[in-house]
N, C-alpha and C positions, 0 to 999 in steps of 0.2 A: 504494500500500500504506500504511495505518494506522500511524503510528509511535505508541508509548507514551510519556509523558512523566512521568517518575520524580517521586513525591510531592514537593511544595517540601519536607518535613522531611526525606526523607533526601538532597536534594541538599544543603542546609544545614548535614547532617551530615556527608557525607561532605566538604564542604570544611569542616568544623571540624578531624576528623581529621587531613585536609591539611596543615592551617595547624600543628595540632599536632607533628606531626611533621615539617615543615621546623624550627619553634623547636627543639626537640629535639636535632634534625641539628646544627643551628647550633649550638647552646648549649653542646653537646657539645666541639665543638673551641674555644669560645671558652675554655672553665672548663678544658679540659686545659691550655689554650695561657697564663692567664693566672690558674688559680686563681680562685676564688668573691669576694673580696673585691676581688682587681681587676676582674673581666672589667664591662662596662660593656653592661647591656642595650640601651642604644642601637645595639653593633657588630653584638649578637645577631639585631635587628630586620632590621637592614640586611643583614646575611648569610644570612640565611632570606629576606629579600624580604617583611618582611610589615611591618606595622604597628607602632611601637613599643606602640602602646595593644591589639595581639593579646595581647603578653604577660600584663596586667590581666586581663584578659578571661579567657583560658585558662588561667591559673599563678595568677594575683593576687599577680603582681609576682616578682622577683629569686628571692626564697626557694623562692616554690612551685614556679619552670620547675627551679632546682636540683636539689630532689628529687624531681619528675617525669624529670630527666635520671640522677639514680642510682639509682632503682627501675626505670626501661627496662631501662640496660644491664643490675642487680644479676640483674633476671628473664630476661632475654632469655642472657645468660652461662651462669646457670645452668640454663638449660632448653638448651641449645644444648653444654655441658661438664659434663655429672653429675660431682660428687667420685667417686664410687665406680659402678663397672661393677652391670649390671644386673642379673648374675648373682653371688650371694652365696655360691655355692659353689668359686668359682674360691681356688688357692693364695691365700695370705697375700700374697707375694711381688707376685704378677702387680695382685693387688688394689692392692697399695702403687706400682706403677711408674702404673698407669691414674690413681691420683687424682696421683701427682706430675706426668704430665702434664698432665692436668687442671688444676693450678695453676700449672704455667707457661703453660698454653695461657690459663688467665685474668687472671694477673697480666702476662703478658709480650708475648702476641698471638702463639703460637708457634702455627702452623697456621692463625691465622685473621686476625681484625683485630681484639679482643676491645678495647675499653676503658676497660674498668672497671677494671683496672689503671692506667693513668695516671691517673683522677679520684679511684682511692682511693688513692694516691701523695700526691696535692696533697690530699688531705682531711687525712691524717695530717700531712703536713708542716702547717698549719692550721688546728685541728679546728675547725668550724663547730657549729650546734647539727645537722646532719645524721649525725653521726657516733654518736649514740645509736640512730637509724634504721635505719643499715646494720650495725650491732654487733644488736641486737635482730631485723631482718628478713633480714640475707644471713649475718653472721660468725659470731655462737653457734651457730646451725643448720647450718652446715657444719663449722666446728671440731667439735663435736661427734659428726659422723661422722668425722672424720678420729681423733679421740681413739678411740673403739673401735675403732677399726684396729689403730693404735697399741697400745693395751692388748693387743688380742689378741697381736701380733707378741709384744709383753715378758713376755706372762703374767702383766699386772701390774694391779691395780686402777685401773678409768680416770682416779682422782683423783692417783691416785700422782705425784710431781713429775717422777718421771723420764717418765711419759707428758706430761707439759705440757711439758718443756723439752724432749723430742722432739720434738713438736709444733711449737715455734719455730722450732727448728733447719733444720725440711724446712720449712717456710715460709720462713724467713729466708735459706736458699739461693737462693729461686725472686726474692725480693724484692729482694737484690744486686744481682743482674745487670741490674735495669730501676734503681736508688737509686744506683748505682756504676758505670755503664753508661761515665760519661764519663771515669773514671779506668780501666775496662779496656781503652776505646777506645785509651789512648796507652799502656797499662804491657802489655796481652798481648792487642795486636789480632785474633791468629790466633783467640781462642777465638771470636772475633763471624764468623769468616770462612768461606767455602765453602757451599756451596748445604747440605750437610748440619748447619749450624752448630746448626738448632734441636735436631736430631735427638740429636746429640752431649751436646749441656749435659742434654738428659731425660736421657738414658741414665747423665750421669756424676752429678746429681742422684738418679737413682734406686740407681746401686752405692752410692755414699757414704751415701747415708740407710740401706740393709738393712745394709752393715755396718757402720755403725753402730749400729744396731737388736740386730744380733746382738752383739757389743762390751758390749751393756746386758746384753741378757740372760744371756749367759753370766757378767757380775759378778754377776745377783741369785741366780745358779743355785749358783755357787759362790763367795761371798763373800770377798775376803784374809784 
């Protein structure tokens, strides 16, 4: 029987891909593991199995495999955890608890193994020139749906301060728990503990953020 023997371009291509996404893989946990200014493309090489000179090649050099590794995870994250449920006529409520876990499930790996929460940990703790990238192509654009959320809940104009420092607030909850993670470990281990540990932290992230929410709004409703 006739075997077919696949064009040399897309065998080519398809080990280009390959190589691409082992650097990736690799790159991945070197830049969580030691941050963008230490990590040393050479371990990157070696830990993907490929070429030091693949990187040149494919990234053209340190900077580009970098953000080749936070445009993967930023798209792959967010196509894989929408901020906000698909159906826009659901409660206020239910809307607010779907996106809170959605940002724990991105910042923290709660349900999955998300990692763009650890690279954007160590970008922040470091800003590189990559941090304009991900502010412009992943964080205005989703801030921004969280802010009309927000606003609807307070009945407040989206610009209003009290929806921006809302906004912080339920982020800055979800952000704790992975930035302070090694001081809960020793001061309230139980909260990290039990098979239901993810489930718990969403759930007390999402009471605490609505009444809070509510707490505003009933100040804008009825003023001292």
């Amino acid at each position: 029987m006739a075997t077919t023997t696949p064009p040399r371009s897309l065998t080519r291509q398809a080990l280009g891909d390959e190589t691409r996404a082992a650097l990736i893989e690799a790159a991945t946990e070197v830049f969580v593991e030691d941050g963008f200014r230490a990590a040393r493309v050479r371990d990157i090489a070696a830990r993907a199995g490929q070429r030091l000179s693949a990187i040149n090649y494919h990234f053209d050099g340190k900077e580009g495999l970098y953000l080749a590794v936070l445009r993967h995870h930023g798209e792959t994250t967010i196509a894989a955890m929408p901020l906000l449920p698909p159906d826009p006529s659901l409660p206020a409520r239910e809307r607010l608890e779907f996106a809170i876990h959605a940002a724990c499930s991105r910042l923290l790996g709660v349900g999955g193994d998300s990692r763009i929460g650890a690279l954007l940990l160590r970008e922040l703790a470091s800003p590189t020139a990559a941090l304009d990238m991900l502010f412009e192509r992943f964080a205005r654009p989703q801030s921004e749906l969280l802010r009309g959320l927000v606003a609807e809940i307070l009945d407040a104009d989206p610009r209003d301060e009290s929806v921006e420092r809302a906004m912080v607030s339920i982020f800055g909850q979800c952000i704790a728990y992975r930035s302070a993670r090694p001081f809960i470990e020793r001061l309230m281990p139980a909260l990290l503990e039990g098979a239901d540990a993810d489930e718990r932290l969403v759930r007390h992230v999402s009471d605490f953020s609505w009444a809070g929410l509510m707490a505003l709004r009933a100040q804008r409703e009825n003023p001292p």
